[in-house]
DRENPA-64960 format. One record per residue: x, y, z negated of N, C-alpha, C in turn; residue number from 1; residue in three letters. Coordinates in nm, 2 decimals. Layout:
@n_c1 X n_c2 Y n_c3 Z ca_c1 X ca_c2 Y ca_c3 Z c_c1 X c_c2 Y c_c3 Z nr NUM rest Ala
...
// end
This chain:
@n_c1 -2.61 n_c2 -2.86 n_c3 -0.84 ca_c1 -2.66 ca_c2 -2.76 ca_c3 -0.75 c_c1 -2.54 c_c2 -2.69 c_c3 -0.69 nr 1 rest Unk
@n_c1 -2.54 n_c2 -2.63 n_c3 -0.55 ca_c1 -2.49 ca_c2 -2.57 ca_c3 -0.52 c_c1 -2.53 c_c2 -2.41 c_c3 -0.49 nr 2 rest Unk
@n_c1 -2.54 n_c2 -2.34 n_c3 -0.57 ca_c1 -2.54 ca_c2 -2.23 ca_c3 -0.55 c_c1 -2.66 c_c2 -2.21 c_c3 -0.50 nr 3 rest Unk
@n_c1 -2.74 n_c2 -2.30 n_c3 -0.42 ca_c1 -2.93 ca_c2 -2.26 ca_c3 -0.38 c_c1 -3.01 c_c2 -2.25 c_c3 -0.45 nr 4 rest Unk
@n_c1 -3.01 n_c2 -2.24 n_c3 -0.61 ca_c1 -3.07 ca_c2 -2.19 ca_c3 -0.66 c_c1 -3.05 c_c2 -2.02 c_c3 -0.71 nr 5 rest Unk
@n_c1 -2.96 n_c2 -1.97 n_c3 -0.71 ca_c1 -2.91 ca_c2 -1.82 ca_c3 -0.71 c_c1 -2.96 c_c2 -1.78 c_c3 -0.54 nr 6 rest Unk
@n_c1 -2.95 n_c2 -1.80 n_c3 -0.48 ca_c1 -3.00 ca_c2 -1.78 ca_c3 -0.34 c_c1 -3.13 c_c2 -1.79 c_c3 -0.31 nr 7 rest Unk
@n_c1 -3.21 n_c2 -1.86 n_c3 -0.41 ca_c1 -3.32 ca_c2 -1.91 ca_c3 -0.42 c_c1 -3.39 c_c2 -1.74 c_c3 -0.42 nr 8 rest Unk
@n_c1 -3.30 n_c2 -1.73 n_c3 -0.59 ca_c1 -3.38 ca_c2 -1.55 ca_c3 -0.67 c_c1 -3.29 c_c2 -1.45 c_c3 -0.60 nr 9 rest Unk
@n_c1 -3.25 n_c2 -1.47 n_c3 -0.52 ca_c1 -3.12 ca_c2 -1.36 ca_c3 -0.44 c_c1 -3.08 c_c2 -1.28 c_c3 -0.50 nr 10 rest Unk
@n_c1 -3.00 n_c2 -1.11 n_c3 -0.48 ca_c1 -2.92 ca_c2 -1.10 ca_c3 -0.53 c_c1 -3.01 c_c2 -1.00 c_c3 -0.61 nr 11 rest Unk
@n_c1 -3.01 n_c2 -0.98 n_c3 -0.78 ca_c1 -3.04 ca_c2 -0.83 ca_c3 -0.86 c_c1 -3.05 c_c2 -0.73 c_c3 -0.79 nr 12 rest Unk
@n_c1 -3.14 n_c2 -0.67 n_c3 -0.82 ca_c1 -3.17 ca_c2 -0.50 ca_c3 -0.74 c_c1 -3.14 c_c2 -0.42 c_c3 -0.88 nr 13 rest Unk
@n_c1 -3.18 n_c2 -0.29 n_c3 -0.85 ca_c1 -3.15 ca_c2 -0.17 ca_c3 -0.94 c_c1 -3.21 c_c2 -0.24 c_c3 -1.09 nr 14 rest Unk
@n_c1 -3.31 n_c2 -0.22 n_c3 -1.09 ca_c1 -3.36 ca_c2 -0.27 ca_c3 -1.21 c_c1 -3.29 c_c2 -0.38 c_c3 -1.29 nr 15 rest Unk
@n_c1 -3.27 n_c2 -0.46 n_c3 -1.22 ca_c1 -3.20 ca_c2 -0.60 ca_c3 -1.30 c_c1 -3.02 c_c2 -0.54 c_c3 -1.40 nr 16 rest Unk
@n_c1 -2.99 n_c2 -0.47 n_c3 -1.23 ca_c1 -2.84 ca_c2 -0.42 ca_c3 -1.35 c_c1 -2.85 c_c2 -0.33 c_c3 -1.42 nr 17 rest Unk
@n_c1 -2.98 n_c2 -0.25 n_c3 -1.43 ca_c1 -3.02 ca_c2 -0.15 ca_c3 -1.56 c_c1 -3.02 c_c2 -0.23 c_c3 -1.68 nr 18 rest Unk
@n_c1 -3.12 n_c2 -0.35 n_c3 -1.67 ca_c1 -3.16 ca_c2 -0.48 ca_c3 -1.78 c_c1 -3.02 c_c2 -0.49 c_c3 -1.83 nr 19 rest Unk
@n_c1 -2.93 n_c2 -0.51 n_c3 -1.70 ca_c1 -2.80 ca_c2 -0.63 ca_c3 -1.76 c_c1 -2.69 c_c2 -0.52 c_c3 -1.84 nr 20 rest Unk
@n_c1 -2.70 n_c2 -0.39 n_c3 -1.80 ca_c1 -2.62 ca_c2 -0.30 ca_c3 -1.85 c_c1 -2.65 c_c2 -0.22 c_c3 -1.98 nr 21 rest Unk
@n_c1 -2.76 n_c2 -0.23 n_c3 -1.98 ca_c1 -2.82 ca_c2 -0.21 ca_c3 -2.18 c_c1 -2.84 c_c2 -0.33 c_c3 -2.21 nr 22 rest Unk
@n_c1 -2.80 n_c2 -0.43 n_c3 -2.21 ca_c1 -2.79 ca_c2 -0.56 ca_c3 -2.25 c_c1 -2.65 c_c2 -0.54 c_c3 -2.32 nr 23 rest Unk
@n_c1 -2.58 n_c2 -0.50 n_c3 -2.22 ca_c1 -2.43 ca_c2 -0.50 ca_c3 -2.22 c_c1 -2.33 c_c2 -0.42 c_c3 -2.35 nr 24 rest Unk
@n_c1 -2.44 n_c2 -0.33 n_c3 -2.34 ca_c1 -2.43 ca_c2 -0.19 ca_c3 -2.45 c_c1 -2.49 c_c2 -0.26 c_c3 -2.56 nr 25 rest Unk
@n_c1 -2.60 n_c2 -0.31 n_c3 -2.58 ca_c1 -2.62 ca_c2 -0.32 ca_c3 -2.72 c_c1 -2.55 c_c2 -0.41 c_c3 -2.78 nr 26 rest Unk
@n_c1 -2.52 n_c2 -0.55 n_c3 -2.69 ca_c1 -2.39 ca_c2 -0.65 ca_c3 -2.77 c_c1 -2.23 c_c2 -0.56 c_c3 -2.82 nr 27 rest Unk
@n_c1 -2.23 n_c2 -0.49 n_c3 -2.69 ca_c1 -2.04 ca_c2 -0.48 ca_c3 -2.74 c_c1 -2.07 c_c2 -0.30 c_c3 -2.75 nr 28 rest Unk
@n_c1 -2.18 n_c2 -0.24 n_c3 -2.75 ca_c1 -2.16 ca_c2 -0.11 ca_c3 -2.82 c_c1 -2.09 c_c2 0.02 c_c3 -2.75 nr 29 rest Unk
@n_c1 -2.13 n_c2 0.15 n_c3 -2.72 ca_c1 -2.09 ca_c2 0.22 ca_c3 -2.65 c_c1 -1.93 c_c2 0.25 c_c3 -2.61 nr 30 rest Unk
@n_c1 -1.86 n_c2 0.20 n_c3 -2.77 ca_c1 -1.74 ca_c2 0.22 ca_c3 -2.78 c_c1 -1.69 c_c2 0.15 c_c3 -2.66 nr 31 rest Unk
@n_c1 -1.70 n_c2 0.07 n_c3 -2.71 ca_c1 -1.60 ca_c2 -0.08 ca_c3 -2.66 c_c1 -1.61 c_c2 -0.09 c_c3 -2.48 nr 32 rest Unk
@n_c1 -1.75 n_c2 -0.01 n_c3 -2.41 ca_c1 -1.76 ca_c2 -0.05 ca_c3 -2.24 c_c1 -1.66 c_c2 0.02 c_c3 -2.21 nr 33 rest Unk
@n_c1 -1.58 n_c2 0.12 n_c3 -2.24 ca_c1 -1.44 ca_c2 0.18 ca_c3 -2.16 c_c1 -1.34 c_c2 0.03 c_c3 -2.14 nr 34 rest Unk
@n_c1 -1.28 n_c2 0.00 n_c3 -2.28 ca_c1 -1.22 ca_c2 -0.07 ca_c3 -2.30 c_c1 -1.26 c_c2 -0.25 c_c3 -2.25 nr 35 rest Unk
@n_c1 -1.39 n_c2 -0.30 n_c3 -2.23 ca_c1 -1.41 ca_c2 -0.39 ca_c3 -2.15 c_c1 -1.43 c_c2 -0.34 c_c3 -2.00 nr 36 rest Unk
@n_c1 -1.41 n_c2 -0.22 n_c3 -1.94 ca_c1 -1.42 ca_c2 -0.20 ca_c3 -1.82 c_c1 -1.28 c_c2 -0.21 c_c3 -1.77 nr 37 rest Unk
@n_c1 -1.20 n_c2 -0.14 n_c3 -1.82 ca_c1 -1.09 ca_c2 -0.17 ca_c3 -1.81 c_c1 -1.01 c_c2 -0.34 c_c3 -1.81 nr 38 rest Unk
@n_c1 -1.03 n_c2 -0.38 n_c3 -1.93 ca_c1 -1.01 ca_c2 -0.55 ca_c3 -1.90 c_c1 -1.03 c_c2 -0.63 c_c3 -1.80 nr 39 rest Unk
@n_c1 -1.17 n_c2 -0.59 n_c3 -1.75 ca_c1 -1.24 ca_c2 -0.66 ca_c3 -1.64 c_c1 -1.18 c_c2 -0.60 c_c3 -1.46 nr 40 rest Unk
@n_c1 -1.14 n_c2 -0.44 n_c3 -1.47 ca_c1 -1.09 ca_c2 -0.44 ca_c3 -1.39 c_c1 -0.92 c_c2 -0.45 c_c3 -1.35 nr 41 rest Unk
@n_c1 -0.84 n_c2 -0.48 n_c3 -1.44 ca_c1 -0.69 ca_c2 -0.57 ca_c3 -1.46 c_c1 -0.72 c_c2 -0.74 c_c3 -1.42 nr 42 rest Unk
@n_c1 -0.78 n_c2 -0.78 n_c3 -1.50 ca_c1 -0.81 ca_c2 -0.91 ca_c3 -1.43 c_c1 -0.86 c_c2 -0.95 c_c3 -1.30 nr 43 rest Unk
@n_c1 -0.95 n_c2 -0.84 n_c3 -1.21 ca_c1 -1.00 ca_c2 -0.83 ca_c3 -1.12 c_c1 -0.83 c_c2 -0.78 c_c3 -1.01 nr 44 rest Unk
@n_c1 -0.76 n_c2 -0.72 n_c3 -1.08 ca_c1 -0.69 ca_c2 -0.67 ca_c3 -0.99 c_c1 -0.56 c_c2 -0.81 c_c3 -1.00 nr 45 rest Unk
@n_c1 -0.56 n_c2 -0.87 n_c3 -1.10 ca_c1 -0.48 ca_c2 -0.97 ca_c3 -1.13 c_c1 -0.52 c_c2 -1.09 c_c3 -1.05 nr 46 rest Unk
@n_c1 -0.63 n_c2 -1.10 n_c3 -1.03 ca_c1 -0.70 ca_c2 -1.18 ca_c3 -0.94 c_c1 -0.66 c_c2 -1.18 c_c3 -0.81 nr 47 rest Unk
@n_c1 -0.66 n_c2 -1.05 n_c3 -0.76 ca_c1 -0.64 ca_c2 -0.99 ca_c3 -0.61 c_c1 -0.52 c_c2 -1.08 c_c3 -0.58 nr 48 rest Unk
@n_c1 -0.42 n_c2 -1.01 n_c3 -0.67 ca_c1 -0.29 ca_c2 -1.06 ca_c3 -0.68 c_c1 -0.25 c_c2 -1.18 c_c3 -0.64 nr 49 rest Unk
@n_c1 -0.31 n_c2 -1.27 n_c3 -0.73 ca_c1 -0.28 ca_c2 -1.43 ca_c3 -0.71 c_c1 -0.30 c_c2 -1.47 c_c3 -0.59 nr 50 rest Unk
@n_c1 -0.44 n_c2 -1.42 n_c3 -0.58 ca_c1 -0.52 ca_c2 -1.52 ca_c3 -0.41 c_c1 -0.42 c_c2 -1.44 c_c3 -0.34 nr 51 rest Unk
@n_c1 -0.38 n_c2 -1.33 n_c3 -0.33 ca_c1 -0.32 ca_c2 -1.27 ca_c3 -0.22 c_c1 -0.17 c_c2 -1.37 c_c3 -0.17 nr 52 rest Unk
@n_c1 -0.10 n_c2 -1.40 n_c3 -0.33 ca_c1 0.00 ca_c2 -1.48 ca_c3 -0.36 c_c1 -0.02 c_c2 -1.62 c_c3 -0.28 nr 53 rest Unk
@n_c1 -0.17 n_c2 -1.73 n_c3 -0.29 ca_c1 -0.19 ca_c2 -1.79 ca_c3 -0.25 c_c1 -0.17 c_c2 -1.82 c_c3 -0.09 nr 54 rest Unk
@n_c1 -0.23 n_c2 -1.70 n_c3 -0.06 ca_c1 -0.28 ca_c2 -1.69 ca_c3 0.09 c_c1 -0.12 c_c2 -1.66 c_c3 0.13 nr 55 rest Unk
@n_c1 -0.02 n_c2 -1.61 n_c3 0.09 ca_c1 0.11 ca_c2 -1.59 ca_c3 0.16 c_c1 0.15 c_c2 -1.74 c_c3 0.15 nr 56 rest Unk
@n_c1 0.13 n_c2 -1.81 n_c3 0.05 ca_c1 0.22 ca_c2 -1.96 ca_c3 0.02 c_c1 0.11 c_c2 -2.10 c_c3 0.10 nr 57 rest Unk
@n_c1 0.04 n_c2 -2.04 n_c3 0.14 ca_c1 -0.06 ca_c2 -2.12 ca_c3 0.19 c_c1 -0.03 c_c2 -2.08 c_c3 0.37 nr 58 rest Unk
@n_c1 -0.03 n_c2 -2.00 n_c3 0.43 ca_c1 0.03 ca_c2 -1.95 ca_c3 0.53 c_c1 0.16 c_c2 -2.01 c_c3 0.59 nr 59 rest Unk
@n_c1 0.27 n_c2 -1.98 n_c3 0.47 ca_c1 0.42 ca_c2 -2.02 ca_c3 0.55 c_c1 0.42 c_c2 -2.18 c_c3 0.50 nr 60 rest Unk
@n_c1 0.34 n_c2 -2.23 n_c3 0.43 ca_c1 0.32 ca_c2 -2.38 ca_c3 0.43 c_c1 0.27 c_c2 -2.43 c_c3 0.57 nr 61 rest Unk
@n_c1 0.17 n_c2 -2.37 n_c3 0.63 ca_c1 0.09 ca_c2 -2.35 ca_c3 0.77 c_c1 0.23 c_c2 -2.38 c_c3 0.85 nr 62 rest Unk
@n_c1 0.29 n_c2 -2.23 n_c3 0.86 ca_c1 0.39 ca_c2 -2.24 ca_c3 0.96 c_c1 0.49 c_c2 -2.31 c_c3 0.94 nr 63 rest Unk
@n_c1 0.55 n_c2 -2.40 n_c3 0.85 ca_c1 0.65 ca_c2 -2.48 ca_c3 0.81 c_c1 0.61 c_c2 -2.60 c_c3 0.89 nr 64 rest Unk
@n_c1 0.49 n_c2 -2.65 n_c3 0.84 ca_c1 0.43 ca_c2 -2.75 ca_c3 0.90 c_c1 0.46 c_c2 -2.80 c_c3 1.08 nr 65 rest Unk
@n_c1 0.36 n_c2 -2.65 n_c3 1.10 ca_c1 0.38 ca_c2 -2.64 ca_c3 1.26 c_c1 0.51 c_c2 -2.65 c_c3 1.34 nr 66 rest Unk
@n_c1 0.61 n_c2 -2.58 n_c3 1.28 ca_c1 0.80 ca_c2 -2.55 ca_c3 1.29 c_c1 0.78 c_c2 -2.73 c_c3 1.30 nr 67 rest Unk
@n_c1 0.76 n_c2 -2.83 n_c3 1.22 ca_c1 0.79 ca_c2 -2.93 ca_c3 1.20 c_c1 0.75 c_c2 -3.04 c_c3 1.34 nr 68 rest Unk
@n_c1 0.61 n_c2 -2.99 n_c3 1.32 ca_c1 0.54 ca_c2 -3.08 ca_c3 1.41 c_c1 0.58 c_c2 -3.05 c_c3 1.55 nr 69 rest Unk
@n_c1 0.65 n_c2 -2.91 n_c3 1.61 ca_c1 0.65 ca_c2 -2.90 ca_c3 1.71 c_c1 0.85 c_c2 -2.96 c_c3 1.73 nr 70 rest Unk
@n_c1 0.87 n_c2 -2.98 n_c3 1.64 ca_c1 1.02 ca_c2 -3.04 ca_c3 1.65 c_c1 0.95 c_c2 -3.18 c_c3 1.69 nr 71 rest Unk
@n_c1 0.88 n_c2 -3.29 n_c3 1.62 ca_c1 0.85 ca_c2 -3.38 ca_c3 1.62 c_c1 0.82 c_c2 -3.42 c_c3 1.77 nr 72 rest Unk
@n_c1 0.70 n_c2 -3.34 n_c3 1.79 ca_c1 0.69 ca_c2 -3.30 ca_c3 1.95 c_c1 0.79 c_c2 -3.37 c_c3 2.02 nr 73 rest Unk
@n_c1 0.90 n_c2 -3.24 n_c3 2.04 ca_c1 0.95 ca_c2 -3.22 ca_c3 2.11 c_c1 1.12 c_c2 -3.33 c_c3 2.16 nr 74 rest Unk
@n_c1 1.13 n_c2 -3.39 n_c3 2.02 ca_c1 1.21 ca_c2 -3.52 ca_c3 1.99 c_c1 1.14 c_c2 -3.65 c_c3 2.08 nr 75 rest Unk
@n_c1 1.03 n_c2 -3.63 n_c3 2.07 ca_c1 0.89 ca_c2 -3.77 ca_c3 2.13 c_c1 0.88 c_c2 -3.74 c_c3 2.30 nr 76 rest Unk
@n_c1 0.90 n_c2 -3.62 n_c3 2.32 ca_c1 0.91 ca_c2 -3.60 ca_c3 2.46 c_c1 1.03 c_c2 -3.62 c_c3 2.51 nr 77 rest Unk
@n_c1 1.14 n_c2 -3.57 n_c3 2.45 ca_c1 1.31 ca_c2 -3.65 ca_c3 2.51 c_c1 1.29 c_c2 -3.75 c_c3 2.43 nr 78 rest Unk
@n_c1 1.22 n_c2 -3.85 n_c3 2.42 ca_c1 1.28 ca_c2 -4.02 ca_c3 2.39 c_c1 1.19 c_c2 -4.06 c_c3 2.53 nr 79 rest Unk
@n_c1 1.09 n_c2 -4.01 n_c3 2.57 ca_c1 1.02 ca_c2 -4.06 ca_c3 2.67 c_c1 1.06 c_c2 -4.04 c_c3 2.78 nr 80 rest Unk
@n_c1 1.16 n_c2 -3.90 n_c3 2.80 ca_c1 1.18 ca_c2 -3.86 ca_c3 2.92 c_c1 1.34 c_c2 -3.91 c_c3 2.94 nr 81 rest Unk
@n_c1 1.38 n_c2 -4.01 n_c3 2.80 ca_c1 1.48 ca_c2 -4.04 ca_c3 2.84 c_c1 1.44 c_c2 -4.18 c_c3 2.87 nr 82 rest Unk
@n_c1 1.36 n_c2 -4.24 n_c3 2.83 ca_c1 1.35 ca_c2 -4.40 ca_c3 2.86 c_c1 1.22 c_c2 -4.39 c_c3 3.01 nr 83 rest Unk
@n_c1 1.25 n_c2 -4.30 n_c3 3.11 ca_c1 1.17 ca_c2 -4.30 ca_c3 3.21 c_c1 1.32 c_c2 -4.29 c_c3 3.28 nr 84 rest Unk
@n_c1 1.44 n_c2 -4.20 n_c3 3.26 ca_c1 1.54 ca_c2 -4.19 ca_c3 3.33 c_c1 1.61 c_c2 -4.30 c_c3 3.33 nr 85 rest Unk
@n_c1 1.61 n_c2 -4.41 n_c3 3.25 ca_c1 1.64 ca_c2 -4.55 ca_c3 3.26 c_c1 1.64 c_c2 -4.60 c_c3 3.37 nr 86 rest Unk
@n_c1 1.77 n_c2 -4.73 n_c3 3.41 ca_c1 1.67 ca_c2 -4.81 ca_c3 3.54 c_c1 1.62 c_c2 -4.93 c_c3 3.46 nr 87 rest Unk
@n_c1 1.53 n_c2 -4.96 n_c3 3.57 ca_c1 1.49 ca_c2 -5.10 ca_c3 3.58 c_c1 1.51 c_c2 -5.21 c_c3 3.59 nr 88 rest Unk
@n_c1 1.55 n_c2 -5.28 n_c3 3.54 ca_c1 1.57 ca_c2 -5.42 ca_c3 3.57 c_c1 1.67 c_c2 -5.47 c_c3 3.44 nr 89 rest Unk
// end
């Protein structure tokens, strides 16, 4: 499946994250939500991080590429414009 079944029941309203949040409490216990709030939001921010890391190395791979291709280019156009300055015969 791709994902069309969660789309199917779309997204939780109030109720549902009341359900999922005394759910939450009775497994790991009043104590413990500071400390898994916190975990979840370091990973979340470690997260940020990476993609963000991604998206810079994915970017100047982009522009490397292009740097490349427009040399390529531009090599292909003086070999043409030199074998038209040729003569004939």
């Amino acid at each position: 499946m791709n994902g069309s079944l969660f789309l199917a029941f779309g997204m939780p309203g109030g109720w549902e994250f009341v359900l999922i949040f005394l759910a939450v409490l009775l497994l790991f216990g009043a104590k413990r939500l500071p400390e898994l709030a916190r975990g979840i939001g370091k990973s979340l921010g470690e997260f940020r991080k990476a993609k963000a890391e991604f998206d810079r190395e994915l970017h100047t791979a982009g522009e490397e590429v292009s740097k490349e291709a427009n040399e390529v280019k531009k090599s292909i156009e003086k070999a043409a414009g030199d074998e038209q300055k040729k003569p004939k015969g």
